[in-house]
PyMOL Python script that loads the backbone (N, CA, C, O; Angstrom):
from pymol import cmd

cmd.read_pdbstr("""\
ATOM      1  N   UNK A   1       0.840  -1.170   0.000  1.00  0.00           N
ATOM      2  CA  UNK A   1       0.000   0.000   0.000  1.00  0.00           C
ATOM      3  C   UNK A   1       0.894   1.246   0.000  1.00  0.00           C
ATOM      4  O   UNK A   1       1.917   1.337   0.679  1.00  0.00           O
ATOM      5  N   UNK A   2       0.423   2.201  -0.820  1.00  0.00           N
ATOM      6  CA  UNK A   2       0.871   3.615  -0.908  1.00  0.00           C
ATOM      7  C   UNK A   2       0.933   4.138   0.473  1.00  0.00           C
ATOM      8  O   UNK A   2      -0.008   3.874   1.222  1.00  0.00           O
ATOM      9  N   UNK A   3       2.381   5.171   1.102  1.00  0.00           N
ATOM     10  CA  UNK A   3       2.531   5.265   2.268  1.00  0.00           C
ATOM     11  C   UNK A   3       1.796   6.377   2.389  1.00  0.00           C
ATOM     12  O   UNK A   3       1.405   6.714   3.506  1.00  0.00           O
ATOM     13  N   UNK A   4       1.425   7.284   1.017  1.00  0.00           N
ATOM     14  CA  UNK A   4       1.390   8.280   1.028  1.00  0.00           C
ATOM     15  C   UNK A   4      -0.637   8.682   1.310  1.00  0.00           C
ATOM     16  O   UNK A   4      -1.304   9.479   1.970  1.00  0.00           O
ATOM     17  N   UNK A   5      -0.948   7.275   0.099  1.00  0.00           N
ATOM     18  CA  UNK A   5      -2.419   7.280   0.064  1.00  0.00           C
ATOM     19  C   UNK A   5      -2.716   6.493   1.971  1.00  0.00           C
ATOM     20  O   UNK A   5      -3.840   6.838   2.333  1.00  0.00           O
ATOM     21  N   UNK A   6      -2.254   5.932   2.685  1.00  0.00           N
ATOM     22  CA  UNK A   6      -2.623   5.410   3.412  1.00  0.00           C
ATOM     23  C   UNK A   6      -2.546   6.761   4.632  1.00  0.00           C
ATOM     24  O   UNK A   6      -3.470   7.092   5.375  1.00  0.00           O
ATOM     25  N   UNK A   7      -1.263   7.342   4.566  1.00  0.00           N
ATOM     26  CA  UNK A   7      -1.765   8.277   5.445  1.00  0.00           C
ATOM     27  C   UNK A   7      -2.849   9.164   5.112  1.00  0.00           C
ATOM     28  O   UNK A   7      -3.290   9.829   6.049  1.00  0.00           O
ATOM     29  N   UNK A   8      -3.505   9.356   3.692  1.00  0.00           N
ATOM     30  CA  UNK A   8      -4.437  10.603   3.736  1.00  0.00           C
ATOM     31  C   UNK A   8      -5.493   9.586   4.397  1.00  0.00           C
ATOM     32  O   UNK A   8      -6.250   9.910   5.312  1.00  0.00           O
ATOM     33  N   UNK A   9      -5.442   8.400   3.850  1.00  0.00           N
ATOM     34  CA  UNK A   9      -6.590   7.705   4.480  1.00  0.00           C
ATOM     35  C   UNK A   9      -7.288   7.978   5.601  1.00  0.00           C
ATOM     36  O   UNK A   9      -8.508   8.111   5.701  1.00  0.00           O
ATOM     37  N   UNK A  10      -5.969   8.102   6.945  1.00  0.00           N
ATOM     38  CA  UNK A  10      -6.050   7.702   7.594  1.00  0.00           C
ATOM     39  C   UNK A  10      -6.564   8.921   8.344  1.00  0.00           C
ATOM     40  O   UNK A  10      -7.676   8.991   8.868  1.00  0.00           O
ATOM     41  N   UNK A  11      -5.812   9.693   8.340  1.00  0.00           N
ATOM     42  CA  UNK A  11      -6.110  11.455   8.076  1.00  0.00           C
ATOM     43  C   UNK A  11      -7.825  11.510   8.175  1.00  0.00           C
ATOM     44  O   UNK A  11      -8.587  11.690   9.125  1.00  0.00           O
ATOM     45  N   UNK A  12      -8.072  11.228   6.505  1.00  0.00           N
ATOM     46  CA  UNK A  12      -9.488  11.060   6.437  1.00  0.00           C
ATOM     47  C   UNK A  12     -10.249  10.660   7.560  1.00  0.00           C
ATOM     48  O   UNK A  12     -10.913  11.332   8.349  1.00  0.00           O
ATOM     49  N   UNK A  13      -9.981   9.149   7.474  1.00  0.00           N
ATOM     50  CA  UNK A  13     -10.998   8.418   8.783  1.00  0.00           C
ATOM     51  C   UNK A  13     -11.260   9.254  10.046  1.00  0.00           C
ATOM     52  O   UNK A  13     -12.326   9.240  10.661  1.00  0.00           O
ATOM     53  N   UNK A  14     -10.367   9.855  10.315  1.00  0.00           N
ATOM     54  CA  UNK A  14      -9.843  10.583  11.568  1.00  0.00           C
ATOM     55  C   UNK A  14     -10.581  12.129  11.420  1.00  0.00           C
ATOM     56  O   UNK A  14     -10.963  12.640  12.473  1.00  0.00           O
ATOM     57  N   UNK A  15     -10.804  12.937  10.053  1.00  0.00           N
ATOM     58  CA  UNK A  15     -11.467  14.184  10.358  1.00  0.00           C
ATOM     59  C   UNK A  15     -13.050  14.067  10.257  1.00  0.00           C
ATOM     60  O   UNK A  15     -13.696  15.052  10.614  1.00  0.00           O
ATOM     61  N   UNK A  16     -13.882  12.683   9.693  1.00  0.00           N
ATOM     62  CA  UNK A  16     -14.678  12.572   9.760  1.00  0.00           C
ATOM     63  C   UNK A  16     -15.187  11.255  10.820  1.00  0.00           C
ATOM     64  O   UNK A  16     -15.890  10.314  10.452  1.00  0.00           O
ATOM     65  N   UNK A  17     -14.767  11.411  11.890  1.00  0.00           N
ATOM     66  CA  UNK A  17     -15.066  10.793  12.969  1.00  0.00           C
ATOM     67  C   UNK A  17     -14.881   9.351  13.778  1.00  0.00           C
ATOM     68  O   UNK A  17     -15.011   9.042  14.962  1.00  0.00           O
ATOM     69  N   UNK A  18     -14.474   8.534  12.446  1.00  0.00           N
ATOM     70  CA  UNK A  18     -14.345   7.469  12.953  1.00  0.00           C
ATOM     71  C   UNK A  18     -13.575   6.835  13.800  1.00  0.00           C
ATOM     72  O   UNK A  18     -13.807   5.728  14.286  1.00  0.00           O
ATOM     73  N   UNK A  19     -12.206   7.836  14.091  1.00  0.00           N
ATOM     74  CA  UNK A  19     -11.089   7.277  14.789  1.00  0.00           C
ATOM     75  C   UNK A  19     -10.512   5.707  14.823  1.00  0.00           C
ATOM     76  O   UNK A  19     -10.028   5.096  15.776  1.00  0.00           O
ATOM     77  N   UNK A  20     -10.663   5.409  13.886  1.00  0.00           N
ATOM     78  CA  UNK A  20     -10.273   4.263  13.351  1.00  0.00           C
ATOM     79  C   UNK A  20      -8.353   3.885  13.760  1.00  0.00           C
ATOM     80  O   UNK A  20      -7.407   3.733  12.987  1.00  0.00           O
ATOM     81  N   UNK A  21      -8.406   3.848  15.116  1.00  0.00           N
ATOM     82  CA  UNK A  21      -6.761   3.864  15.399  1.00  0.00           C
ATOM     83  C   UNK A  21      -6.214   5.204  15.651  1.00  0.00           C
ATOM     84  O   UNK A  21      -5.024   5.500  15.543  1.00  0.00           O
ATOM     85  N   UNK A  22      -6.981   5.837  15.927  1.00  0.00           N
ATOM     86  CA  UNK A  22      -6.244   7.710  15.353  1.00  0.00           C
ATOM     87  C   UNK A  22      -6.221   8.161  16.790  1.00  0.00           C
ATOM     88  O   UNK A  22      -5.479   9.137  16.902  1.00  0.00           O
ATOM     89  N   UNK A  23      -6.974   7.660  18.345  1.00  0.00           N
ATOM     90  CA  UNK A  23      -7.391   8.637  19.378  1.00  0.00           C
ATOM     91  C   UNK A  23      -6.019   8.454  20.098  1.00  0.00           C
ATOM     92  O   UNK A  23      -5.275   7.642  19.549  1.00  0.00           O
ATOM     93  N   UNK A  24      -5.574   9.021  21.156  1.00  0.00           N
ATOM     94  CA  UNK A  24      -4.263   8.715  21.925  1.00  0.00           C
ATOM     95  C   UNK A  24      -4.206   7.671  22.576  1.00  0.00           C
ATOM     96  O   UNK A  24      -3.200   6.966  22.660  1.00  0.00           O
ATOM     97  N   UNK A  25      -5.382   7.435  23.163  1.00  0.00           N
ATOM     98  CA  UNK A  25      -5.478   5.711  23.413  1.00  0.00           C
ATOM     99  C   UNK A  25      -5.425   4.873  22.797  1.00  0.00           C
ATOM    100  O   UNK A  25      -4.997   3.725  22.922  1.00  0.00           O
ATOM    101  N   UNK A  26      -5.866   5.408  22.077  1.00  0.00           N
ATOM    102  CA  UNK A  26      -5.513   3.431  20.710  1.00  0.00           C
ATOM    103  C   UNK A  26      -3.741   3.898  20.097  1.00  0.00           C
ATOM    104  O   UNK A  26      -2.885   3.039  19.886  1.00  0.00           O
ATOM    105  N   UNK A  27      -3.491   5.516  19.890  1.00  0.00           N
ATOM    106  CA  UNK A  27      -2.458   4.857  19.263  1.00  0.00           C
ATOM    107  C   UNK A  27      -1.339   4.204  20.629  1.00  0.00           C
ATOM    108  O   UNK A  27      -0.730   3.134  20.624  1.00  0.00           O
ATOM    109  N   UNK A  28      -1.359   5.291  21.731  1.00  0.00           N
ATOM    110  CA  UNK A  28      -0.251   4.787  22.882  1.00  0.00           C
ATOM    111  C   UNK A  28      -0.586   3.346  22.965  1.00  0.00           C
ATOM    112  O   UNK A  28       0.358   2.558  22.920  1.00  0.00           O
ATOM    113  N   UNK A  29      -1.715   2.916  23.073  1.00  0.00           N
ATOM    114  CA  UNK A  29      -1.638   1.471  23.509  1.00  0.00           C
ATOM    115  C   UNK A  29      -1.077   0.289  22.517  1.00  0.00           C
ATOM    116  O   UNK A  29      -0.452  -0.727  22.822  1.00  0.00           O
ATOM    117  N   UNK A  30      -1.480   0.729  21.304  1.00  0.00           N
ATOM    118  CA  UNK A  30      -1.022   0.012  20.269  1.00  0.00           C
ATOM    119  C   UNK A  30       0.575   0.174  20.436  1.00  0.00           C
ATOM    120  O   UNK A  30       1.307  -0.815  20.409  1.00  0.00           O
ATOM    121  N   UNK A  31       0.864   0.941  20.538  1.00  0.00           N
ATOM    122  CA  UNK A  31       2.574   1.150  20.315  1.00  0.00           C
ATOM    123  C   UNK A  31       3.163   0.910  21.597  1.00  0.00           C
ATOM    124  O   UNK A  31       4.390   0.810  21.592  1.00  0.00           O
ATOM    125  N   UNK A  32       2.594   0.798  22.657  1.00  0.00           N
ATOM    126  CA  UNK A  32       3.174   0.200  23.964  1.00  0.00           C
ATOM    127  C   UNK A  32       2.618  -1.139  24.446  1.00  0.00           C
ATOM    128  O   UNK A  32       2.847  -1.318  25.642  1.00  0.00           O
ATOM    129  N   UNK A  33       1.849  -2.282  23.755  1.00  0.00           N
ATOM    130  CA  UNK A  33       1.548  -3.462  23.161  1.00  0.00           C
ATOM    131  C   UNK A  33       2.456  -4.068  24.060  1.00  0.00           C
ATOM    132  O   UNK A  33       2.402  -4.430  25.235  1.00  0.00           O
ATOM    133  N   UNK A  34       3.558  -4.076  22.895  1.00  0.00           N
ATOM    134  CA  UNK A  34       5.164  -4.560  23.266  1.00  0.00           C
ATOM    135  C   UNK A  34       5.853  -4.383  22.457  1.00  0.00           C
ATOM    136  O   UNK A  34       5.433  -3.567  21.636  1.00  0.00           O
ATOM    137  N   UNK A  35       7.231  -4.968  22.178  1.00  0.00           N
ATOM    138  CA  UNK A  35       8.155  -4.886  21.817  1.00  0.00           C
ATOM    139  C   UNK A  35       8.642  -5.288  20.297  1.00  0.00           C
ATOM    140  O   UNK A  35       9.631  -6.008  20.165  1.00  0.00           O
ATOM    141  N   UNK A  36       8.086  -4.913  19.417  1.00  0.00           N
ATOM    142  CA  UNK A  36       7.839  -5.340  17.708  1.00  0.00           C
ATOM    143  C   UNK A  36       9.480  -6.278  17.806  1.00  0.00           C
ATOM    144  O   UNK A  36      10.425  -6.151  18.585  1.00  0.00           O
ATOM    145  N   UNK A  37       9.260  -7.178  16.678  1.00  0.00           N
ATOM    146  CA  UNK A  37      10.496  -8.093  16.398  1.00  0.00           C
ATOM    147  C   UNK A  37      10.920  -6.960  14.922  1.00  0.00           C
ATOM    148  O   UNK A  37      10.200  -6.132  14.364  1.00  0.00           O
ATOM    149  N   UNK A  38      12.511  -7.397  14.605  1.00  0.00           N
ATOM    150  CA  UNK A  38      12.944  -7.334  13.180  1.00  0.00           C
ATOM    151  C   UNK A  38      12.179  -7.840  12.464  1.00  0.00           C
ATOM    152  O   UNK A  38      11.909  -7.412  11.342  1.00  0.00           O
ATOM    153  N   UNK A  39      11.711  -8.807  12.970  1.00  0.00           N
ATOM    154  CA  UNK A  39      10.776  -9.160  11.200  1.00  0.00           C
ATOM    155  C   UNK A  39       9.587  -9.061  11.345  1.00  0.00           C
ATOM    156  O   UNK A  39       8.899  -9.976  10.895  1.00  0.00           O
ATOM    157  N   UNK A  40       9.136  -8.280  11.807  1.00  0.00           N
ATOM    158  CA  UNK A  40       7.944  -7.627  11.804  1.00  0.00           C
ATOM    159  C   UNK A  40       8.065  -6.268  10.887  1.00  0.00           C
ATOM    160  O   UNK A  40       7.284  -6.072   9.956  1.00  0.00           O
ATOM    161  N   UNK A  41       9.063  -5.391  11.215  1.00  0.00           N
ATOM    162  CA  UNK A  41       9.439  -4.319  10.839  1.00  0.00           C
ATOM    163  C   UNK A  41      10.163  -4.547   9.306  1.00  0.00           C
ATOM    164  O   UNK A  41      10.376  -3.725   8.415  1.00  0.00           O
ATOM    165  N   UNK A  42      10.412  -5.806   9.366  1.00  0.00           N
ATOM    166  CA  UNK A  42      10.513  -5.914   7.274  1.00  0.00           C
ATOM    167  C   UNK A  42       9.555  -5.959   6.818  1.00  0.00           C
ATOM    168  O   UNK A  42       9.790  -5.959   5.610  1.00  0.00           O
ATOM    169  N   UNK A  43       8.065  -6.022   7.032  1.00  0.00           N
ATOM    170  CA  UNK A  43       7.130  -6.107   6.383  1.00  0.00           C
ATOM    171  C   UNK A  43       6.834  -4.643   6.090  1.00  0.00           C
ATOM    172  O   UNK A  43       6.735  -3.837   7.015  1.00  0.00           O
ATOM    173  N   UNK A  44       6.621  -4.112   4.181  1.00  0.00           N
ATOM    174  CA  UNK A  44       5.886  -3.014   4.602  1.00  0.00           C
ATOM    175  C   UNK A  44       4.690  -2.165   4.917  1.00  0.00           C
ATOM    176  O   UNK A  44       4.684  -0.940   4.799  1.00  0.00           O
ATOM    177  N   UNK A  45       3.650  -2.911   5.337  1.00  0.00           N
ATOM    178  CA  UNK A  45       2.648  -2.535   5.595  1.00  0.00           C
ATOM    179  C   UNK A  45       2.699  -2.040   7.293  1.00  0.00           C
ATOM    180  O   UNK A  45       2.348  -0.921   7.665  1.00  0.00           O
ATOM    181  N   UNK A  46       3.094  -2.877   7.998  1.00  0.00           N
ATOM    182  CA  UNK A  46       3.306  -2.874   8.926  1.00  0.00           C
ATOM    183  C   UNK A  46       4.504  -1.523   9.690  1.00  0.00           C
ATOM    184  O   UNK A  46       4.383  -0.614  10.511  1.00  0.00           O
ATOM    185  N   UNK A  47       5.330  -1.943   9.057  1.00  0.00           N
ATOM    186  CA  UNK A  47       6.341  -0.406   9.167  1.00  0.00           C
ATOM    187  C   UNK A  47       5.543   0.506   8.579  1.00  0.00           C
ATOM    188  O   UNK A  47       5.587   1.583   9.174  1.00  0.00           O
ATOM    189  N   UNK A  48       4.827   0.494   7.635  1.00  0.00           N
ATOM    190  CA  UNK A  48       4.048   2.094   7.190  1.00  0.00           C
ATOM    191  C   UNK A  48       2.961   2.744   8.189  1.00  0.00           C
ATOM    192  O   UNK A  48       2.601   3.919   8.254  1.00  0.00           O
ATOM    193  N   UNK A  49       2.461   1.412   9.098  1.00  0.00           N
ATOM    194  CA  UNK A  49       1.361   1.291  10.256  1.00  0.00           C
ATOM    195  C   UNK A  49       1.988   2.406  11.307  1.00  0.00           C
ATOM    196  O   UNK A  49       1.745   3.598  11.496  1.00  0.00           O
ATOM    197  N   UNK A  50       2.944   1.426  11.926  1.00  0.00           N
ATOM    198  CA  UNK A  50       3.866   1.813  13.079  1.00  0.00           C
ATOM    199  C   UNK A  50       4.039   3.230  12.507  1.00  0.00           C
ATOM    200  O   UNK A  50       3.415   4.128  13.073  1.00  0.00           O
ATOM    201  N   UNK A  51       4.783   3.525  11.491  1.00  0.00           N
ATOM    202  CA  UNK A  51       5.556   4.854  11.610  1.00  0.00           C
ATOM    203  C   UNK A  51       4.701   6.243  11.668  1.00  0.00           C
ATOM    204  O   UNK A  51       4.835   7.331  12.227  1.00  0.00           O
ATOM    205  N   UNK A  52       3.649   5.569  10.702  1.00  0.00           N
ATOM    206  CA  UNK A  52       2.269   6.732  11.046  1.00  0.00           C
ATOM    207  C   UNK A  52       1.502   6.679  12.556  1.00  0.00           C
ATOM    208  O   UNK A  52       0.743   7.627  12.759  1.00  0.00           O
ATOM    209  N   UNK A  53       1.590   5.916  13.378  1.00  0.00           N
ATOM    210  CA  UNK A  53       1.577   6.251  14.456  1.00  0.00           C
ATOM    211  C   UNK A  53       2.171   6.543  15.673  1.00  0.00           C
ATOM    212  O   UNK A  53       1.772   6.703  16.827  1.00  0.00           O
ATOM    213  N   UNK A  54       3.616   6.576  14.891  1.00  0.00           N
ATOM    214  CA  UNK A  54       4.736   7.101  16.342  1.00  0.00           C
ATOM    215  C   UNK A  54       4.775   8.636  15.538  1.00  0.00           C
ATOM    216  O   UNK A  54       5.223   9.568  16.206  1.00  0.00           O
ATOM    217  N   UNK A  55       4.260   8.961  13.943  1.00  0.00           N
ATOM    218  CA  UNK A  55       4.314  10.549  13.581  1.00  0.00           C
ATOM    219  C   UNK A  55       3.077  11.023  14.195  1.00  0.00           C
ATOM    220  O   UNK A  55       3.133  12.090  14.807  1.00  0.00           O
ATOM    221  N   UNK A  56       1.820  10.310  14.119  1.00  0.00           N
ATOM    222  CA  UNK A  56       0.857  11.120  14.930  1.00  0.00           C
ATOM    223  C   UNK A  56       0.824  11.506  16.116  1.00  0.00           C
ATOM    224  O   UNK A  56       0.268  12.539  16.490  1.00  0.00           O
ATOM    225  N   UNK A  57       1.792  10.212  17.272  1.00  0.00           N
ATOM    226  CA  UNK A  57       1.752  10.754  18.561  1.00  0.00           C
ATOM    227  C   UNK A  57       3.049  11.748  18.673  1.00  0.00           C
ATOM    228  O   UNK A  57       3.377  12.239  19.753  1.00  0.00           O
ATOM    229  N   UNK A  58       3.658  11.962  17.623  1.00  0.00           N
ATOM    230  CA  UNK A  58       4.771  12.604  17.888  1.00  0.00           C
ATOM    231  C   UNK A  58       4.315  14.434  17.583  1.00  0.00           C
ATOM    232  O   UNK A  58       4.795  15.383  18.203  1.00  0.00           O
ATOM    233  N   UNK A  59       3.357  14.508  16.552  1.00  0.00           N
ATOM    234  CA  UNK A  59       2.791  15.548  15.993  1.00  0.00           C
ATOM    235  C   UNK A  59       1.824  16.446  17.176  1.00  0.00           C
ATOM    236  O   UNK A  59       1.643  17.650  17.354  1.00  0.00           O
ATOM    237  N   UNK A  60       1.399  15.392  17.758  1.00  0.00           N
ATOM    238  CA  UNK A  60       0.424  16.032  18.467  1.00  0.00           C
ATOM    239  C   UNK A  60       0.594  15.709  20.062  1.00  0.00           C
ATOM    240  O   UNK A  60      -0.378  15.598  20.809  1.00  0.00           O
ATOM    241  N   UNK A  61       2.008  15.567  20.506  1.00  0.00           N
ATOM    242  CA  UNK A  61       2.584  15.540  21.633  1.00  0.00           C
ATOM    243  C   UNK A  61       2.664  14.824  22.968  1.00  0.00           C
ATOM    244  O   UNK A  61       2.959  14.916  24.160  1.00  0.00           O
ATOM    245  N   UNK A  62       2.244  14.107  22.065  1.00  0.00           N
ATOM    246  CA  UNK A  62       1.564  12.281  23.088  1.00  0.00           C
ATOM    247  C   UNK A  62       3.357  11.873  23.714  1.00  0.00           C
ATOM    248  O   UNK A  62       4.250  11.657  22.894  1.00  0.00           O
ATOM    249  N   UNK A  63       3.593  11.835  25.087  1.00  0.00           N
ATOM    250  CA  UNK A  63       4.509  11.440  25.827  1.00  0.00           C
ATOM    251  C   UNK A  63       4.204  10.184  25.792  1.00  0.00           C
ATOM    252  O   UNK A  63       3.228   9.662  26.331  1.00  0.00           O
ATOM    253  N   UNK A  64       5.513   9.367  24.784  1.00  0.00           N
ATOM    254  CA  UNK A  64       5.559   7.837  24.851  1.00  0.00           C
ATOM    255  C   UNK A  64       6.510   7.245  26.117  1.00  0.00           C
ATOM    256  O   UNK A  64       7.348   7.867  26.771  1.00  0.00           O
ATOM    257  N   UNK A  65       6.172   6.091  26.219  1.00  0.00           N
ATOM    258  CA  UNK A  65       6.362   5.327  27.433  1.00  0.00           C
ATOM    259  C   UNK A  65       7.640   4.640  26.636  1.00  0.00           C
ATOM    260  O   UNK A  65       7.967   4.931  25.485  1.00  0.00           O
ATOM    261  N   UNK A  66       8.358   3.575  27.564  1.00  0.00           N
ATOM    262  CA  UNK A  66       9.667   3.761  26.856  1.00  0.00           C
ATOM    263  C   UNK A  66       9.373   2.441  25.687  1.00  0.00           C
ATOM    264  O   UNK A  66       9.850   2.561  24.558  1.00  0.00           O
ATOM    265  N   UNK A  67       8.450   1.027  26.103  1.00  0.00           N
ATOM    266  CA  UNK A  67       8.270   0.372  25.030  1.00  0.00           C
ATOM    267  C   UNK A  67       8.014   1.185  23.148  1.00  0.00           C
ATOM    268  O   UNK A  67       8.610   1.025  22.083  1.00  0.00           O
ATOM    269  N   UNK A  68       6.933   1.963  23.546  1.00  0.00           N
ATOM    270  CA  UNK A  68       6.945   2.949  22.343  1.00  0.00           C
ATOM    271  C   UNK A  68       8.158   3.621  21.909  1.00  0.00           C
ATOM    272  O   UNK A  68       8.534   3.519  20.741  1.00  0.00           O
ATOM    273  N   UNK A  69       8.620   4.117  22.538  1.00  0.00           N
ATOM    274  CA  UNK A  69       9.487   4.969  22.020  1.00  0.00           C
ATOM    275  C   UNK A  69      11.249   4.162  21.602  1.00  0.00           C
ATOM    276  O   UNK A  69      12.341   4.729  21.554  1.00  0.00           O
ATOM    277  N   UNK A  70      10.986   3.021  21.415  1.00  0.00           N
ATOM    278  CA  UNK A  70      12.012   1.767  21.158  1.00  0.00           C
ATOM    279  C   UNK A  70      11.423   1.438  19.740  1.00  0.00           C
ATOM    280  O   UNK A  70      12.151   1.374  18.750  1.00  0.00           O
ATOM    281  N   UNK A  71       9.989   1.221  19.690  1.00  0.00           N
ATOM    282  CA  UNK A  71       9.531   0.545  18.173  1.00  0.00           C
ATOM    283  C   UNK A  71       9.306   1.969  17.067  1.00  0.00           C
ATOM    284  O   UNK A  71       9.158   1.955  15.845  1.00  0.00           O
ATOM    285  N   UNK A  72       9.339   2.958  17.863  1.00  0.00           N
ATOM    286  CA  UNK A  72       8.971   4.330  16.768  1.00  0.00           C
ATOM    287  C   UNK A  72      10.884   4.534  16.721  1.00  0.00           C
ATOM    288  O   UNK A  72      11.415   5.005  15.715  1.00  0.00           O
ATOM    289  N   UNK A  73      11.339   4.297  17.395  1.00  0.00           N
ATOM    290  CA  UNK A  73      12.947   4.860  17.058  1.00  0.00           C
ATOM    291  C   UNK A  73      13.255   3.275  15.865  1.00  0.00           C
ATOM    292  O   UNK A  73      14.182   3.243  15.057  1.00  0.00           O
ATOM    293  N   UNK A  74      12.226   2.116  16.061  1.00  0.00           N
ATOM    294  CA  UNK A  74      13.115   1.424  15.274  1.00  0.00           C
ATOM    295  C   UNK A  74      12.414   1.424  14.112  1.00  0.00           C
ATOM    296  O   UNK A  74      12.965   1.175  13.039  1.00  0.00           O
ATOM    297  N   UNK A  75      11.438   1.637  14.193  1.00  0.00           N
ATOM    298  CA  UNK A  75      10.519   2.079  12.965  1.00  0.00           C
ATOM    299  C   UNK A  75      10.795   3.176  11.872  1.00  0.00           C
ATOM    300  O   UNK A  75      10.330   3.333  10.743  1.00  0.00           O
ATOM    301  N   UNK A  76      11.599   3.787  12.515  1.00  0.00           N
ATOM    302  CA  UNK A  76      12.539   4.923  11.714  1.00  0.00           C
ATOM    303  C   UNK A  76      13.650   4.422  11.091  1.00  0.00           C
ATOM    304  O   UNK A  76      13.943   4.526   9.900  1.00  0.00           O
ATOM    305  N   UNK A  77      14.279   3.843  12.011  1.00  0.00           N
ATOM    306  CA  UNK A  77      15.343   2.988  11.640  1.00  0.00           C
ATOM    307  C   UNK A  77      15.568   2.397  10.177  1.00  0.00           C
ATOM    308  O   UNK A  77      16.369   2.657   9.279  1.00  0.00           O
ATOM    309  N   UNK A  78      14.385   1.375  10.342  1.00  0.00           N
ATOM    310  CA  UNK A  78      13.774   1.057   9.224  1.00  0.00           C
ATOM    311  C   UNK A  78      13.007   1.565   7.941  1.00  0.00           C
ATOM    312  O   UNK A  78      12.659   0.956   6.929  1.00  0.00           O
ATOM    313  N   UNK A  79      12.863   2.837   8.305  1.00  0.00           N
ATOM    314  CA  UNK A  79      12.455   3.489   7.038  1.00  0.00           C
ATOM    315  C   UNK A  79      13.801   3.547   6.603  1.00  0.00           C
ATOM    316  O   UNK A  79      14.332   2.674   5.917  1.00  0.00           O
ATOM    317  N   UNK A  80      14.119   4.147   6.835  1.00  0.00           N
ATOM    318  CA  UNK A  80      15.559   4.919   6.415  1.00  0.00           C
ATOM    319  C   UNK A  80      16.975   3.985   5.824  1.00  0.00           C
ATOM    320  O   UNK A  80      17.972   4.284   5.168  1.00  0.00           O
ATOM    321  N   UNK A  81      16.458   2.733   6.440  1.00  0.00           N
ATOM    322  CA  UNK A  81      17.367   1.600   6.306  1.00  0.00           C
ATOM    323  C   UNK A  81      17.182   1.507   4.532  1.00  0.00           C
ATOM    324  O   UNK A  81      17.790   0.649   3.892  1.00  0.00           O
TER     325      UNK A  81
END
""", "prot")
cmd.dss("prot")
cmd.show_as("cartoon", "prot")
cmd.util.cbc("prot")
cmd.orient("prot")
């Protein structure tokens, strides 16, 4: 999936109400879950998931806990890799 179409998506879902993954609770909890593996993070759907939600809580100033802030630093990682 397009990283680009998935974030307007998601965007979307999110200005017309559905919060489909978008509120600070679903994303902190999702991202403090646990501890994503490497091969999780080779998949790219999944890294496109993660990274749009360590940019949303990062955008809008959500203080991650330290599990999160391990899979959004490696989630970067992995873009960039």
């Amino acid at each position: 999936m397009n990283t680009k179409v998935f974030k307007i998506g998601l965007i979307a879902m999110c200005a017309v109400g559905f919060f489909a993954g978008c509120g600070e609770k679903d994303e902190l909890a999702y991202l403090n879950e646990r501890e994503f593996t490497k091969e999780e993070f080779q998949n790219k759907e999944f890294l496109d998931k993660v990274s749009t939600h360590c940019s949303f809580a990062d955008q809008n100033g959500y203080a991650l806990k330290e599990v999160a802030r391990k899979n959004c630093s490696n989630a970067f990682y992995y873009l960039v890799k």
